[in-house]
C-alpha positions in Angstrom: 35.0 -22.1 20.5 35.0 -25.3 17.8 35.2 -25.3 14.3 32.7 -27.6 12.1 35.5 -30.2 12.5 34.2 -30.9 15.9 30.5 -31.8 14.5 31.8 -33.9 11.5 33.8 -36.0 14.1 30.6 -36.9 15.8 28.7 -37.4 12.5 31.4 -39.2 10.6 32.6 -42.2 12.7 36.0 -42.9 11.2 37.2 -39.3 11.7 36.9 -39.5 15.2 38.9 -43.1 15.5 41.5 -41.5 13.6 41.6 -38.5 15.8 41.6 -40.9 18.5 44.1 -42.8 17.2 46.2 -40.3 16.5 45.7 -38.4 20.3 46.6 -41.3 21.6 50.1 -42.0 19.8 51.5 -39.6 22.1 50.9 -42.1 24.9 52.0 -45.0 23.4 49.4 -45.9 21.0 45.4 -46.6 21.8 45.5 -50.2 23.7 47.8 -48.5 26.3 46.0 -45.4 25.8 42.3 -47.1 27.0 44.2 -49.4 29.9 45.6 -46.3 31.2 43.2 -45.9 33.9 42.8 -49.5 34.4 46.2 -49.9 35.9 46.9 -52.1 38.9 42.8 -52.7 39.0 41.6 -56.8 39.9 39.0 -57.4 37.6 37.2 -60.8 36.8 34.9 -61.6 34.8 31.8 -60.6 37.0 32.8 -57.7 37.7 30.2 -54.9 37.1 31.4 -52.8 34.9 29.8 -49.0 33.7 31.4 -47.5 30.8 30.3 -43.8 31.7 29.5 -41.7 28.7 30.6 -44.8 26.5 30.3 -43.1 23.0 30.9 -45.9 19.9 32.0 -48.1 22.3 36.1 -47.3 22.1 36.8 -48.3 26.0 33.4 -50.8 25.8 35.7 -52.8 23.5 38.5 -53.1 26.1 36.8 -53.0 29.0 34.5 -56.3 27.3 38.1 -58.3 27.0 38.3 -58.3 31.1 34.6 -58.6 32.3 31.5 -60.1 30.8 29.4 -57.9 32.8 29.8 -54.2 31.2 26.9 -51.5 30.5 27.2 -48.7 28.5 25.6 -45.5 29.2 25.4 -42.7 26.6 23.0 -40.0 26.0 23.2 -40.0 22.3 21.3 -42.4 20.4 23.6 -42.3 17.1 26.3 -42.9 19.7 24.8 -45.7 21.0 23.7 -47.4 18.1 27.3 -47.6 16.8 28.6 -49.0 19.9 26.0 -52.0 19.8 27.2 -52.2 16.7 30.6 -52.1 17.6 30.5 -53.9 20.8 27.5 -56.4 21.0 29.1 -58.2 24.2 28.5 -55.2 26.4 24.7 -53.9 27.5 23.5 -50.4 26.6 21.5 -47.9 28.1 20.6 -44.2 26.9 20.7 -41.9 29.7 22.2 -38.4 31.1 25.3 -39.3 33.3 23.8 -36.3 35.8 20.7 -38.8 36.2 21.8 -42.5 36.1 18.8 -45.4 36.2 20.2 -47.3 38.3 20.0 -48.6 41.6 22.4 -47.6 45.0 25.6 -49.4 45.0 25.2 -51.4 41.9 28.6 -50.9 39.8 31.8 -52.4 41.1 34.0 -50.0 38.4 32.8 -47.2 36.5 34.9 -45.8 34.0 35.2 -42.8 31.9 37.2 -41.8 29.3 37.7 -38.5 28.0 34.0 -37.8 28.4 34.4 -35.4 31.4 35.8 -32.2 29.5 32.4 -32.2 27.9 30.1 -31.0 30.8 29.7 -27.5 31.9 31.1 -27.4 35.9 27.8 -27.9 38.0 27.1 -31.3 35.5 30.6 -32.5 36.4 29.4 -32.0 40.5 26.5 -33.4 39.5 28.0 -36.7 38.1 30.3 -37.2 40.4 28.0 -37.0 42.7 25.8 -40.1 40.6 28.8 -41.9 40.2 29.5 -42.3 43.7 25.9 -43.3 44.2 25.8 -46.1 42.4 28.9 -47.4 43.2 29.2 -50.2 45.3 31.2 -49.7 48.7 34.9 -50.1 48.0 34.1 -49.7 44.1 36.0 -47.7 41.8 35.5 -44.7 39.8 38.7 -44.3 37.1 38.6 -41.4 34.6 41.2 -40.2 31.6 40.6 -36.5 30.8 42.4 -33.3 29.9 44.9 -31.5 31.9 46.4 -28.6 31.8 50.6 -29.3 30.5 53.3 -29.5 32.9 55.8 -29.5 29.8 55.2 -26.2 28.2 56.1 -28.0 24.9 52.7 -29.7 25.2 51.1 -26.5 25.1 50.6 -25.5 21.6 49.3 -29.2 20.5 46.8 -29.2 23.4 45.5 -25.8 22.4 45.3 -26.5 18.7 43.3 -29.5 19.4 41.5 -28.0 22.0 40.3 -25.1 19.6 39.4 -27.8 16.6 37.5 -29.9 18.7 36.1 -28.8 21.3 34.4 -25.9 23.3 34.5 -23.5 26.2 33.7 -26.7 29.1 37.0 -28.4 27.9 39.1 -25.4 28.7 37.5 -24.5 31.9 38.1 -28.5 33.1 42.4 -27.9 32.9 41.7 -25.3 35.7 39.7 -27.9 37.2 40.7 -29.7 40.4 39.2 -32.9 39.4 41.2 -34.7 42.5 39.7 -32.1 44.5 36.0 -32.4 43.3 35.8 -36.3 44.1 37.2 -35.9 47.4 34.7 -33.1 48.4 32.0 -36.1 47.5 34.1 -38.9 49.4 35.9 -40.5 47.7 39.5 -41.7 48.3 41.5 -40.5 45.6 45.1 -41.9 44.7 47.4 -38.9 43.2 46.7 -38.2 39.7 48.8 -40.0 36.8 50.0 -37.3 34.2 51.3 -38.7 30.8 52.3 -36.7 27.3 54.0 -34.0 29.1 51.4 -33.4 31.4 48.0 -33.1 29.2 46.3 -36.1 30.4 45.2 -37.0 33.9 43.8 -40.5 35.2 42.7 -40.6 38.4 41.6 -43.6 40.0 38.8 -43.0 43.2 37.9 -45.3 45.7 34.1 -45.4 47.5 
C-alpha cells in the first residue's frame, strides 16, 4: 500500500530530493548518506562504474566526482532524462536491471542505492543474478536498501515512511536475506553495515 504521495514524488522532482534529503539526515546528512556504500573501495578514475537503477542521477553525481567512466541504467525514461540533465559527465542507458545490455564481465563496481526495495522477490534473484554477470572478476557489487530496525525506536518512522511511499515489495525486502541471496549467486559478501538504528543495510559483494 502507497498513498498518491508516492506518485507525486516520482512526477515532481524536488519532492523526492527533499524526501531524500530529509531520509538521509538520520545518517548524517546526504554526501555521507551516498558514500555509505562506497566505504574503504579503491577507485580511480577508470574505473567502470554502473549506477544500477540510477534514477535523476542522485549517486550518478557522487559516484562522477571519483571516476570518469560511470553509466547509468534506469528503466524510466523521465528518470533518465533528468539525470542527463542533472549529471551530463556520466553515460546513460534505458534498460530493465533483470536484463542488462551489456557484455560478461564489463563493470569493475556496480552500485545501487535504494533501488532494490522496489522489485517484487524473483526480479531481485533475477538482478542479482545480472549483476554478477557483468561484473568483472574481483569486481564489486555495493547496495544501500531498507532493513528491517534493530532499535525498536526506528520502528514507527520506518513504517510511516514505508506506508507513504512505497508498496508491498518494500516490506517483503526487510524479511529479506539480502546477504543471503548474493551468496547463493557467488558472491563473497562482507557482513552487512546497519546505520539509523538498524533501518538501512549496505552490503558490499565481491565476484
Amino acid at each position: 500500500m502507497a498513498t498518491i504521495l508516492r506518485d507525486w514524488s516520482y512526477h515532481y522532482q524536488w519532492l523526492y530530493d527533499s524526501i531524500s534529503r530529509l531520509a538521509a539526515v538520520t545518517v548524517g546528512g546526504e554526501g555521507r548518506f551516498r558514500q555509505l556504500a562506497l566505504q574503504g573501495l579503491t577507485i580511480h578514475a577508470d574505473t567502470k562504474i554502473l549506477d544500477l537503477c540510477c534514477g535523476s542521477g542522485q549517486a550518478t553525481q557522487f559516484l562522477v566526482q571519483s571516476s570518469q567512466n560511470v553509466t547509468g541504467l534506469d528503466a524510466s525514461p523521465l528518470s533518465l532524462k533528468r539525470a542527463q540533465k542533472n549529471v551530463p559527465q556520466a553515460a546513460y542507458v534505458e534498460a530493465f536491471a533483470e536484463d542488462m545490455p551489456f557484455a560478461d564481465g564489463e563493470f569493475d563496481l556496480v552500485h545501487t542505492s535504494a533501488a532494490l526495495h522496489e522489485m517484487e522477490q524473483q526480479q531481485l534473484r533475477q538482478i542479482i543474478q545480472e549483476v554478477y554477470r557483468v561484473l568483472k572478476p574481483g569486481g564489486v557489487f555495493t547496495l544501500v536498501d531498507f532493513h528491517n530496525p534493530t532499535n525498536y525506536l526506528f520502528l514507527p518512522g520506518l513504517w510511516v515512511f514505508l506506508l507513504l511511499f512505497e508498496t508491498e515489495t518494500a516490506w517483503q525486502l526487510l524479511k529479506t536475506d539480502l546477504a543471503g541471496l548474493l551468496a547463493e549467486t557467488g558472491f563473497e559478501v562482507g557482513e552487512p553495515r546497519l546505520y539509523a538504528g538498524g533501518s538501512l543495510q549496505v552490503i558490499q559483494a565481491r565476484k
